[in-house]
SERO-4910 file (N, C-alpha, C, O; in steps of 0.05 Angstrom, whole numbers):
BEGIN
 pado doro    nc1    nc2    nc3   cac1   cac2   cac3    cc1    cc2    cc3    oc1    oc2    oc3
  Unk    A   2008   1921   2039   1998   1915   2013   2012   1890   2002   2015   1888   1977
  Unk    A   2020   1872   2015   2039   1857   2009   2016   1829   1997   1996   1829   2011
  Unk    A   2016   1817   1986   1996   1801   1968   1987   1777   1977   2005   1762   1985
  Unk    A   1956   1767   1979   1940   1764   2003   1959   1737   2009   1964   1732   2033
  Unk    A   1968   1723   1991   1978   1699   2005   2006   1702   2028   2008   1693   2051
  Unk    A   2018   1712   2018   2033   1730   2030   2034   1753   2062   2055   1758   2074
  Unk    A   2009   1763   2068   1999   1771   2090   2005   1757   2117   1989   1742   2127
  Unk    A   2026   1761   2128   2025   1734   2159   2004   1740   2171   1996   1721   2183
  Unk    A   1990   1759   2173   1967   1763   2193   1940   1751   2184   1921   1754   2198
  Unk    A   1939   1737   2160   1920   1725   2151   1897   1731   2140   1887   1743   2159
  Unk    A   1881   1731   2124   1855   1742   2109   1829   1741   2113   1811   1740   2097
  Unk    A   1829   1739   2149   1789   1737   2152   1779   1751   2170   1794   1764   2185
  Unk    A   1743   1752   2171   1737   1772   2180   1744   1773   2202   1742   1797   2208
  Unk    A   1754   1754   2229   1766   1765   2247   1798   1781   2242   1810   1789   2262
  Unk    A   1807   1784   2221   1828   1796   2226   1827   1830   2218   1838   1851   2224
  Unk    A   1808   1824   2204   1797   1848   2195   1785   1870   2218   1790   1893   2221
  Unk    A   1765   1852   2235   1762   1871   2258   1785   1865   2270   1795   1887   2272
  Unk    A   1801   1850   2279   1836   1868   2290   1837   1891   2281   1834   1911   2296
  Unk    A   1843   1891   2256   1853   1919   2242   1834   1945   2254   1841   1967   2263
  Unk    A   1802   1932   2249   1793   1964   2259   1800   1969   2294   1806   1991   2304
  Unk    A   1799   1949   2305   1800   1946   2336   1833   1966   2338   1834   1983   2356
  Unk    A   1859   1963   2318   1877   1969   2317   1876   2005   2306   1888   2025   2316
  Unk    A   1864   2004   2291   1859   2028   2282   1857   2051   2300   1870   2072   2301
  Unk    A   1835   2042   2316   1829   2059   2337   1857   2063   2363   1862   2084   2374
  Unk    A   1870   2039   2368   1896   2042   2387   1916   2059   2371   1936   2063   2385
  Unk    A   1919   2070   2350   1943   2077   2337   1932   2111   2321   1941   2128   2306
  Unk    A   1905   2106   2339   1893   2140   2319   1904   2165   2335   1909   2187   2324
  Unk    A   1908   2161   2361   1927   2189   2366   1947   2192   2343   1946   2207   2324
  Unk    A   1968   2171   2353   2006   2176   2344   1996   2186   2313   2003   2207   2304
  Unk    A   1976   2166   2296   1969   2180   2265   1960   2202   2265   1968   2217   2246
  Unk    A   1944   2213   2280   1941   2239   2277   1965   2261   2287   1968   2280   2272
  Unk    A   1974   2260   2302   1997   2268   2310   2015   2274   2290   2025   2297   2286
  Unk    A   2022   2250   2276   2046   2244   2245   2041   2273   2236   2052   2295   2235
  Unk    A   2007   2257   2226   2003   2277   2209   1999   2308   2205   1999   2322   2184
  Unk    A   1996   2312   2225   1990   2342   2232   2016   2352   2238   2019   2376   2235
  Unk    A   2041   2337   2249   2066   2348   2257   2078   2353   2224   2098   2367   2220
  Unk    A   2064   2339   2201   2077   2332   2179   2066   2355   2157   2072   2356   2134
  Unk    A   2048   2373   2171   2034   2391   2152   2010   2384   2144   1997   2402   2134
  Unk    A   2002   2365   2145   1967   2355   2136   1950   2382   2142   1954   2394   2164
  Unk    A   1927   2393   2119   1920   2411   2137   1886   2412   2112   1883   2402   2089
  Unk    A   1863   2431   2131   1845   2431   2111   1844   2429   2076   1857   2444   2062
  Unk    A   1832   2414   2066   1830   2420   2037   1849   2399   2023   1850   2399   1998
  Unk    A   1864   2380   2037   1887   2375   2023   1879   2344   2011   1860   2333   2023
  Unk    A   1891   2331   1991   1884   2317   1989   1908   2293   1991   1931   2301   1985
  Unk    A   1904   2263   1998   1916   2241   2009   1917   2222   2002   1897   2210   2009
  Unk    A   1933   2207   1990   1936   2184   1987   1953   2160   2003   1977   2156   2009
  Unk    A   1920   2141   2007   1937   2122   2040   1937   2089   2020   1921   2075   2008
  Unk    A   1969   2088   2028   1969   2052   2005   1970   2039   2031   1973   2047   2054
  Unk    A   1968   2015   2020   1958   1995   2036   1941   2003   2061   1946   2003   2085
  Unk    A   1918   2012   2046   1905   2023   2074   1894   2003   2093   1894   2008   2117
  Unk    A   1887   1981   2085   1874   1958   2097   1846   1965   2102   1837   1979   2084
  Unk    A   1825   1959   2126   1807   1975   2134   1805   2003   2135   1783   2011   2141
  Unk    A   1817   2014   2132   1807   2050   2125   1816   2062   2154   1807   2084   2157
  Unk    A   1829   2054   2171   1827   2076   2200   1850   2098   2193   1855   2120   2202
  Unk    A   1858   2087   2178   1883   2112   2177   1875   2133   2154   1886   2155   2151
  Unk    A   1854   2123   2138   1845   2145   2112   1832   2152   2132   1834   2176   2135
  Unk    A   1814   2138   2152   1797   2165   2167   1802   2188   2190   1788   2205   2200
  Unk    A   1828   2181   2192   1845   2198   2205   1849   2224   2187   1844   2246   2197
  Unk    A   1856   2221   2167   1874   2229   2148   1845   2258   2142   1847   2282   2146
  Unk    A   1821   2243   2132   1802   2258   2123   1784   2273   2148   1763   2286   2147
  Unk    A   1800   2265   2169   1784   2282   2193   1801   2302   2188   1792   2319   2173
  Unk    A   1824   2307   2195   1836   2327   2186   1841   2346   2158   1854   2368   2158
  Unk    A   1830   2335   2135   1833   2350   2111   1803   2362   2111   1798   2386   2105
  Unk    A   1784   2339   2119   1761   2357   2122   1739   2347   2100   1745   2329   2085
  Unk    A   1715   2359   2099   1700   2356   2067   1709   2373   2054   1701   2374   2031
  Unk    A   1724   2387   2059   1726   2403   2029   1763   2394   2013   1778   2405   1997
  Unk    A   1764   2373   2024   1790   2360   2019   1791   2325   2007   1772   2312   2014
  Unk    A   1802   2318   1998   1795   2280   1990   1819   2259   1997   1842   2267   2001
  Unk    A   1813   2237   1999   1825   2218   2018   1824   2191   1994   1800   2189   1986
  Unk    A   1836   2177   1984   1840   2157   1968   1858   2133   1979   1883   2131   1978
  Unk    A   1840   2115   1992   1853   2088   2003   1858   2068   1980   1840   2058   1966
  Unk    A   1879   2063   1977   1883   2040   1970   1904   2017   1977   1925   2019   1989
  Unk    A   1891   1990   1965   1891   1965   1984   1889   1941   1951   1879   1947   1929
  Unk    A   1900   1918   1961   1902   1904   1941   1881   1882   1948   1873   1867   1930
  Unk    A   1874   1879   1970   1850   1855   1978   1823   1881   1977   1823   1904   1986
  Unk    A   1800   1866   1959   1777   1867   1952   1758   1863   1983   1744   1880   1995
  Unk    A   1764   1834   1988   1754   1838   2013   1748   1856   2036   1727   1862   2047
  Unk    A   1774   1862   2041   1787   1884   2062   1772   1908   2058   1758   1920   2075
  Unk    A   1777   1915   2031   1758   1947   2022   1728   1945   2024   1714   1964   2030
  Unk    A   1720   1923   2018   1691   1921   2025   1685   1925   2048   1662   1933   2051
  Unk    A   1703   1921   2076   1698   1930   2103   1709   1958   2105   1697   1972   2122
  Unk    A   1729   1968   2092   1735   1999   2094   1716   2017   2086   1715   2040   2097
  Unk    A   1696   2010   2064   1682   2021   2053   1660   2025   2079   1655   2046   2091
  Unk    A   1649   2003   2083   1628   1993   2111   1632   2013   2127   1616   2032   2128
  Unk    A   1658   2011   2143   1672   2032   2170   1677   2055   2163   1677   2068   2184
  Unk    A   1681   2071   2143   1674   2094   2134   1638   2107   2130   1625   2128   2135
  Unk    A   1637   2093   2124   1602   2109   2120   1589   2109   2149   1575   2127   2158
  Unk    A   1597   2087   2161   1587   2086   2182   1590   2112   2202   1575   2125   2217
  Unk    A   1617   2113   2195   1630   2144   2213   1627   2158   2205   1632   2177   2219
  Unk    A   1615   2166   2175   1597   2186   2160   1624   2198   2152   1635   2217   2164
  Unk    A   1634   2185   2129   1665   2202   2116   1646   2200   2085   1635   2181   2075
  Unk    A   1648   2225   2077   1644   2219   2044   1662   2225   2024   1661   2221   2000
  Unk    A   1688   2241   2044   1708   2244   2023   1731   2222   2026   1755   2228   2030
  Unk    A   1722   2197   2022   1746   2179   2026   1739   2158   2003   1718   2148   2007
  Unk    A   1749   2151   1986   1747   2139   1954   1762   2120   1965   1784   2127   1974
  Unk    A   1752   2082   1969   1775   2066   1967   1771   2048   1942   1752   2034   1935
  Unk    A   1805   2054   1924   1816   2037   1906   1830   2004   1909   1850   2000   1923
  Unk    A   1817   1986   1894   1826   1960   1901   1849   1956   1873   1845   1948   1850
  Unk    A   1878   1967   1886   1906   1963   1867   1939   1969   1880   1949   1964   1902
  Unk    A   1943   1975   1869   1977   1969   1881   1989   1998   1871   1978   2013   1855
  Unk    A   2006   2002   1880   2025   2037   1877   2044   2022   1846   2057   2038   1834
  Unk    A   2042   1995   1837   2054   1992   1819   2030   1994   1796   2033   1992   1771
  Unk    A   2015   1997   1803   1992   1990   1774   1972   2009   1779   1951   2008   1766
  Unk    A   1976   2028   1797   1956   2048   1801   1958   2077   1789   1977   2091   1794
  Unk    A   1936   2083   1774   1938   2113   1759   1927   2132   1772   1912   2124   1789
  Unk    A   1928   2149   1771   1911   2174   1780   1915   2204   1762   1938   2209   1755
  Unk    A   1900   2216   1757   1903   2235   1738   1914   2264   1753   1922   2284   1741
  Unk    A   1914   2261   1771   1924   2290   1794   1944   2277   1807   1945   2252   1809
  Unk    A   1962   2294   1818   1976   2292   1849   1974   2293   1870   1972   2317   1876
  Unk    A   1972   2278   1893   1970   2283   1918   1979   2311   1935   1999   2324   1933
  Unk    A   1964   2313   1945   1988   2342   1971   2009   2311   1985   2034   2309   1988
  Unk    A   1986   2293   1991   2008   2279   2014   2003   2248   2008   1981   2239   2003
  Unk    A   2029   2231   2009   2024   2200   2012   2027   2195   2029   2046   2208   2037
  Unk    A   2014   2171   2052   2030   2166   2073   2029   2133   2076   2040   2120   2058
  Unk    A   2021   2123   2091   2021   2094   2095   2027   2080   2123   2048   2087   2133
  Unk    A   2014   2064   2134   2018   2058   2165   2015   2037   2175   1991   2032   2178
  Unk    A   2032   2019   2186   2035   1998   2180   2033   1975   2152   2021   1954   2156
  Unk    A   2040   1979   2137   2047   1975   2108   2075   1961   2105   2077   1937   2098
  Unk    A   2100   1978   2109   2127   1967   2098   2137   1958   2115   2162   1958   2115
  Unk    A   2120   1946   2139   2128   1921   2156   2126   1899   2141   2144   1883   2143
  Unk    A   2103   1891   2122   2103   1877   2107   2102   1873   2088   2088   1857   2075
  Unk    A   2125   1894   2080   2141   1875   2047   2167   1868   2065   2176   1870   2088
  Unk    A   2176   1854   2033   2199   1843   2034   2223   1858   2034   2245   1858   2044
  Unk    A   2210   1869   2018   2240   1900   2006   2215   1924   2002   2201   1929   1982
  Unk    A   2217   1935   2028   2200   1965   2029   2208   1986   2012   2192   2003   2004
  Unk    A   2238   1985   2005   2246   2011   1986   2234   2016   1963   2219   2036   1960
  Unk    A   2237   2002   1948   2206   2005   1919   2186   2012   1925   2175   2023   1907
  Unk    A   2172   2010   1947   2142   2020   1955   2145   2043   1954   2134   2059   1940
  Unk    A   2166   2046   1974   2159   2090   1970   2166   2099   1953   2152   2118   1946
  Unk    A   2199   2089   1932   2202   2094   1913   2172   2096   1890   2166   2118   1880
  Unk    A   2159   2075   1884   2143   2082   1872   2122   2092   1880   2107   2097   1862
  Unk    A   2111   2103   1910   2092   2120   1917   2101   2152   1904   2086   2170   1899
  Unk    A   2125   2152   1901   2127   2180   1908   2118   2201   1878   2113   2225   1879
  Unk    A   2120   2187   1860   2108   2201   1838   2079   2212   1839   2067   2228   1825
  Unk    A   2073   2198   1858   2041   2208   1861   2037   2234   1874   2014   2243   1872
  Unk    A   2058   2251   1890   2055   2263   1910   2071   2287   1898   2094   2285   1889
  Unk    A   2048   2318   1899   2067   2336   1877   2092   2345   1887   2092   2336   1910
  Unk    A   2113   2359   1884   2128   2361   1891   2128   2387   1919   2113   2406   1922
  Unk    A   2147   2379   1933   2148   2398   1960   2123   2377   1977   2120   2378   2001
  Unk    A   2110   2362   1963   2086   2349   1976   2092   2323   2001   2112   2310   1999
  Unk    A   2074   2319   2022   2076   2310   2039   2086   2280   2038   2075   2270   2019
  Unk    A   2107   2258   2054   2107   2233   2046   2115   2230   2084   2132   2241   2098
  Unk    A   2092   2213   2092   2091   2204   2118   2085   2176   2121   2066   2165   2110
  Unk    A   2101   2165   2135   2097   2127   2142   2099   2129   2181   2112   2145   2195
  Unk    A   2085   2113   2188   2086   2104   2213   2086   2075   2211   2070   2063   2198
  Unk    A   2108   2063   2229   2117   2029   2227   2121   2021   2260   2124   2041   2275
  Unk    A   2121   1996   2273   2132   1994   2296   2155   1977   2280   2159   1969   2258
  Unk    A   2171   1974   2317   2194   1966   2301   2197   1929   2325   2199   1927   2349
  Unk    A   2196   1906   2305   2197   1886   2323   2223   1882   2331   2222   1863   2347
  Unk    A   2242   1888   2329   2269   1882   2344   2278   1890   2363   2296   1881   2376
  Unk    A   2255   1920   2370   2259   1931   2396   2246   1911   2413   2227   1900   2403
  Unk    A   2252   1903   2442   2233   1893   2467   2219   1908   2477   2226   1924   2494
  Unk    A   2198   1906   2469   2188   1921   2492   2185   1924   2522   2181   1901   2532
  Unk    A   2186   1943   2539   2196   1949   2562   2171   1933   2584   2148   1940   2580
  Unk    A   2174   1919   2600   2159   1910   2624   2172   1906   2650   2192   1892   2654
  Unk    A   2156   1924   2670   2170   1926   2698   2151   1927   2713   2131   1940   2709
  Unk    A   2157   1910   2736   2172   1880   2735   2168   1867   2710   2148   1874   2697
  Unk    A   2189   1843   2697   2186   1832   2681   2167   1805   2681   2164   1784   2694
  Unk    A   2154   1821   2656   2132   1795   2652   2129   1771   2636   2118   1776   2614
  Unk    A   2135   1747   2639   2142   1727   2624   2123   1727   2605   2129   1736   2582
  Unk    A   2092   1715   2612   2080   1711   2579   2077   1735   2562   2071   1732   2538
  Unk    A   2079   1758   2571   2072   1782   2550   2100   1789   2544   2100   1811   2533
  Unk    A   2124   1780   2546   2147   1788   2531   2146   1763   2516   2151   1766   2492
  Unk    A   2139   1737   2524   2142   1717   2502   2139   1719   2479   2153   1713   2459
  Unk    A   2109   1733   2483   2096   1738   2462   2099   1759   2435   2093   1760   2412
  Unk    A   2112   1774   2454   2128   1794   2436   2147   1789   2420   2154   1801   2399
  Unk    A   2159   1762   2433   2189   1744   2422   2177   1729   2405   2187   1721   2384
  Unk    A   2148   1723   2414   2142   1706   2386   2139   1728   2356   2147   1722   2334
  Unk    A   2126   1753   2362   2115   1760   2340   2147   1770   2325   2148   1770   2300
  Unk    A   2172   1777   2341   2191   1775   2329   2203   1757   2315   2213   1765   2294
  Unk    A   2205   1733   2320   2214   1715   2309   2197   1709   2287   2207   1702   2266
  Unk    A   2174   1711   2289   2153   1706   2258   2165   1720   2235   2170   1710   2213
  Unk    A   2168   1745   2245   2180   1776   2221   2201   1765   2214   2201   1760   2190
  Unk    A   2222   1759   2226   2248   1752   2219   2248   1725   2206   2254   1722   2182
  Unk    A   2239   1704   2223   2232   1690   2188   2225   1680   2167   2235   1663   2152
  Unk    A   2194   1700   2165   2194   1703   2150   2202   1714   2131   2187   1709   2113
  Unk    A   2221   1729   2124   2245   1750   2111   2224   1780   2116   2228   1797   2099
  Unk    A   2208   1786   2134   2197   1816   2129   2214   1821   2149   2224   1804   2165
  Unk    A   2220   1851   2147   2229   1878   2156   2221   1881   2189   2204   1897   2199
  Unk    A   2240   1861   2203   2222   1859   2237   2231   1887   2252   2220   1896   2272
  Unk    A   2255   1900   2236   2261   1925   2248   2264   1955   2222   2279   1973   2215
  Unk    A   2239   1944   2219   2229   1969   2200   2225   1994   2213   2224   2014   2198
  Unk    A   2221   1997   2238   2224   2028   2259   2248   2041   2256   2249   2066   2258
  Unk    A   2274   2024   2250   2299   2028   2253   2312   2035   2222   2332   2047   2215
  Unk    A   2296   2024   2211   2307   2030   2178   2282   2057   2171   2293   2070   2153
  Unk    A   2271   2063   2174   2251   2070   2163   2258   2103   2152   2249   2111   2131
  Unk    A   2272   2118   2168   2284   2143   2157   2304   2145   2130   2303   2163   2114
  Unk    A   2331   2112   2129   2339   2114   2113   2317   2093   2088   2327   2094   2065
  Unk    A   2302   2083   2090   2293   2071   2072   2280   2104   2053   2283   2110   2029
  Unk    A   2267   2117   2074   2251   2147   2064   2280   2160   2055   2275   2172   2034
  Unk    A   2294   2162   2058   2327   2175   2050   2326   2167   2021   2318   2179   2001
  Unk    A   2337   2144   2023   2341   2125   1992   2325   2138   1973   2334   2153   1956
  Unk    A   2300   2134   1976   2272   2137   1958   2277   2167   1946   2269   2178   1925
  Unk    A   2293   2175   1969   2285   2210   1952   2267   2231   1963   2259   2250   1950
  Unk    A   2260   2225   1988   2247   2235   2005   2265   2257   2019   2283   2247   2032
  Unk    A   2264   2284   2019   2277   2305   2027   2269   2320   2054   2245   2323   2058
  Unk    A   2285   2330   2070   2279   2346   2100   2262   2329   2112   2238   2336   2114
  Unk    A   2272   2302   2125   2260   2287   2131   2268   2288   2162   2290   2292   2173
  Unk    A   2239   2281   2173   2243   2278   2205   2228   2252   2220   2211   2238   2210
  Unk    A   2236   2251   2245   2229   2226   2255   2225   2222   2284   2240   2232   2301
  Unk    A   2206   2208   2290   2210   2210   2319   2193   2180   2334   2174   2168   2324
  Unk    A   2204   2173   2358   2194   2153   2359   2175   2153   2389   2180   2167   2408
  Unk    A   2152   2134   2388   2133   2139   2416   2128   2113   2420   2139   2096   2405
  Unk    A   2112   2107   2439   2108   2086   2444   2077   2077   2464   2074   2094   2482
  Unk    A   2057   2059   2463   2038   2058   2472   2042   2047   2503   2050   2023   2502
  Unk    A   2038   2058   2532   2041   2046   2550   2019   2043   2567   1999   2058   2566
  Unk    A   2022   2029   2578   2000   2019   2603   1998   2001   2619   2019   1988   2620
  Unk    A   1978   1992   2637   1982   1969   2652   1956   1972   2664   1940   1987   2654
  Unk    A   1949   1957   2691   1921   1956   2710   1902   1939   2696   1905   1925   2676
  Unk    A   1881   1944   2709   1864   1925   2696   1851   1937   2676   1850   1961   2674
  Unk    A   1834   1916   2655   1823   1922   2629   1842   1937   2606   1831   1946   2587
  Unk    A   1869   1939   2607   1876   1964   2594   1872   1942   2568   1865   1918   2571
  Unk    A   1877   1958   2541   1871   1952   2528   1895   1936   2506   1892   1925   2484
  Unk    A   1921   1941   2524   1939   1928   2504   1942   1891   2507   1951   1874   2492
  Unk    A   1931   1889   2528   1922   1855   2536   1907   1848   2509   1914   1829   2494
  Unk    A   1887   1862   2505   1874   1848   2477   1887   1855   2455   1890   1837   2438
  Unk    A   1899   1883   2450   1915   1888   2429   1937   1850   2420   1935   1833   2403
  Unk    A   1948   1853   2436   1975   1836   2443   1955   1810   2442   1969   1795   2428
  Unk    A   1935   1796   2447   1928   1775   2444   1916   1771   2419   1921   1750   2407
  Unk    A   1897   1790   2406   1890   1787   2383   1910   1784   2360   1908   1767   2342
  Unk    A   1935   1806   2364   1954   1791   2345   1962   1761   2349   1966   1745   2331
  Unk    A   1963   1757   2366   1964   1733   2368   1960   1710   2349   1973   1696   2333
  Unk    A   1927   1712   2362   1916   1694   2357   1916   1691   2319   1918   1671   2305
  Unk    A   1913   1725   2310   1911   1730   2283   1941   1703   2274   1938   1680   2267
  Unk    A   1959   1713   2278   1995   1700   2275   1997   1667   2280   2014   1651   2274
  Unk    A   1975   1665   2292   1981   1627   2300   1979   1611   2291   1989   1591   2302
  Unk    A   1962   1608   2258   1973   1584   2240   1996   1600   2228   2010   1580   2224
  Unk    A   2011   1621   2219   2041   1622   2207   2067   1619   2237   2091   1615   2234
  Unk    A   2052   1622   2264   2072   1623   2279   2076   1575   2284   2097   1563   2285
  Unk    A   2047   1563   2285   2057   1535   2279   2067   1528   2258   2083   1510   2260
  Unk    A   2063   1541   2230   2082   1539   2216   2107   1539   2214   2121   1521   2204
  Unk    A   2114   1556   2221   2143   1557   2215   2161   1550   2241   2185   1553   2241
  Unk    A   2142   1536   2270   2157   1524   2282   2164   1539   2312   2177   1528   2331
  Unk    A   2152   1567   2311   2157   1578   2329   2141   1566   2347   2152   1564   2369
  Unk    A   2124   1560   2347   2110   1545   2376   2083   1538   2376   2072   1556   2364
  Unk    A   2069   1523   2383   2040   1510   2372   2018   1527   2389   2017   1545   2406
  Unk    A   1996   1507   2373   1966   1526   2384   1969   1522   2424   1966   1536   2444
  Unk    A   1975   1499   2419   1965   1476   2457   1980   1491   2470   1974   1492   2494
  Unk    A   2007   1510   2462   2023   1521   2482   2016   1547   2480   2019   1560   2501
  Unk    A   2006   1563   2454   1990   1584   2460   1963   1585   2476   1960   1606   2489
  Unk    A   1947   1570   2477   1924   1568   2493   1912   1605   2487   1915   1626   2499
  Unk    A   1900   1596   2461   1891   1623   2450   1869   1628   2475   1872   1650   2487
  Unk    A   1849   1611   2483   1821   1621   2491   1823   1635   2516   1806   1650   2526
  Unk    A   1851   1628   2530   1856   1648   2556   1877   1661   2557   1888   1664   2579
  Unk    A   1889   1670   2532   1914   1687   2527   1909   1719   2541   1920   1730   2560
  Unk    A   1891   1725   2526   1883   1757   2541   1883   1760   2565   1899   1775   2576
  Unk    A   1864   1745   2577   1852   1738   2613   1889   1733   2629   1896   1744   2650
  Unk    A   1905   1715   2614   1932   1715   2627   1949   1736   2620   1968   1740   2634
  Unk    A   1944   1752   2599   1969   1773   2604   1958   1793   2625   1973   1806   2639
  Unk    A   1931   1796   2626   1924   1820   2645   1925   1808   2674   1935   1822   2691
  Unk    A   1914   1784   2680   1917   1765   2715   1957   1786   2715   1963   1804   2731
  Unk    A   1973   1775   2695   2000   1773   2712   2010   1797   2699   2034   1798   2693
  Unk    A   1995   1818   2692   2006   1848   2692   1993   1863   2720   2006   1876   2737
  Unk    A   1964   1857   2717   1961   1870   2737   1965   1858   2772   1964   1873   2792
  Unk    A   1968   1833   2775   1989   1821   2791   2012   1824   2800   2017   1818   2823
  Unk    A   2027   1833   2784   2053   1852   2794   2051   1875   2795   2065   1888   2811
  Unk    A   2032   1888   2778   2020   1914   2785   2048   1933   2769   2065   1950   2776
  Unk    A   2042   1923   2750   2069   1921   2723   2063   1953   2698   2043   1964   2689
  Unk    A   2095   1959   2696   2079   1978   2675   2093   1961   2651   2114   1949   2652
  Unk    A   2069   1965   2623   2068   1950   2600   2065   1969   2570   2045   1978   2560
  Unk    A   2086   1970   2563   2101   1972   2539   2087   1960   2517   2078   1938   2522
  Unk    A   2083   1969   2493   2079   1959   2457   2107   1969   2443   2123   1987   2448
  Unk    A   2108   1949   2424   2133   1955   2416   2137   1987   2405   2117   2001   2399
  Unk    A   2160   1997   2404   2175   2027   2397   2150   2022   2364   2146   2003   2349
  Unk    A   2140   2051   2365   2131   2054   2335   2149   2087   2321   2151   2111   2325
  Unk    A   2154   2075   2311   2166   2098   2290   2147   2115   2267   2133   2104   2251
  Unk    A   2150   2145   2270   2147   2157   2246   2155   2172   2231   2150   2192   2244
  Unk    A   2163   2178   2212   2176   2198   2197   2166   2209   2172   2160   2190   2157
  Unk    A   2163   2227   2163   2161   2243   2149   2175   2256   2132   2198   2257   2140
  Unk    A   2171   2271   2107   2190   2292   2093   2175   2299   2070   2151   2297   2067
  Unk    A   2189   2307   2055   2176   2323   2021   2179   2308   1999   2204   2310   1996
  Unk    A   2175   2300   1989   2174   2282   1960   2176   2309   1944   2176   2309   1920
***
């Protein structure tokens, strides 16, 4: 939710289908969170910074129709495609709000807040949950899932351009001042806030061979990151060579016949 200029991943409709393309790579571990976290029929949810909606539609597969789902997101844009990708998947209990956990009302309490990939990008994540958490009645659910960029991710044999690349999207987080190891803070950030009987655990997406799907995962960020990554110096378009980034991490994964790592994602949970 961090404010559109502000966004490293940038504001257009290709980044947008990233997000849903992303949505779908990260809908196990979310459903997982959430169901390890108590989510259950009937309940109702509030997802901030939802971005495209994959994680409200997670959220409302599991609460169900007879339960409600409230995305909200501070880009107008973005919700106009969450809105799109929901009906499409035939959700009618999913309401998305275009506002912020600082300026947003609601006349009820949540059973549960959660948020997913979000307080990777603020600056200072602690106020976010701090101010989520009034929304959520008490004993009530507060779940975040984050990866964490400071971890490396694991490749064996090691693979030069798909760890580079990893090194790039690290170095972007870091300086830009966001939270590159927000996996690692993320229990005591939920501590601070006031978040109680909190638990955590961390997984990770692996694979390798051909077609898998983290070759495009890992190149679409990319490509999304490459005017803030020439910006700030980490390294230009001509040495990214966006148009055959994908096609090269899979030639020299499945060339060594390599197993392939996404960075450590973290989630944790507890009671507000």
């Amino acid at each position: 939710m961090a404010e559109a200029h502000h966004y490293v991943m940038g504001q257009t409709d290709e980044e947008r289908q990233r997000l849903i393309q992303q949505s779908a790579y990260l809908e196990p571990l979310t459903e997982l969170m959430l169901r390890e976290a108590g989510l259950e029929s009937g309940m109702s949810v509030l997802d901030i910074g939802c971005g495209t909606g994959g994680s409200s539609q997670v959220a409302a597969r599991i609460v169900g129709p007879t339960g409600r789902v409230i995305g909200l997101d501070r880009d107008d844009l973005t919700l106009r495609v969450a809105r799109n990708f929901a009906a499409g998947a035939g959700f009618t209990q999913i309401t998305f709000i275009c506002g912020t956990v600082e300026t947003a009302k609601f006349p009820e309490k949540f059973d549960a807040v959660m948020g997913r990939f979000v307080l990777i990008h603020q600056k200072e994540p602690l106020p976010i949950v701090r101010q989520a958490l009034p929304f959520v009645r008490t004993g009530g659910i507060v779940a975040f899932l984050e990866p964490d960029f400071s971890l490396r991710p694991l490749t064996w044999p090691r693979l030069e351009t798909y760890e580079e690349m990893c090194g790039h999207i690290h170095k972007l987080f870091l300086h830009a001042g966001l939270p590159h190891d927000m996996g690692l803070r993320l229990r005591r950030t939920l501590h601070d806030a006031g978040v109680r009987d909190i638990r955590t655990k961390v997984d990770s997406i692996v694979g390798g061979g051909p077609r898998h799907f983290l070759y495009r995962w890992l190149a679409s960020t990319i490509v999304s990151l490459a005017p803030k990554l020439e910006m700030l110096g980490i390294t230009t378009a001509a040495a990214l060579d966006l148009p055959t980034l994908e096609s090269r991490l899979e030639l020299e994964a499945v060339g060594a016949g390599a197993h392939v790592q996404m960075f450590p994602l973290v989630a944790s949970w507890g009671k507000g």
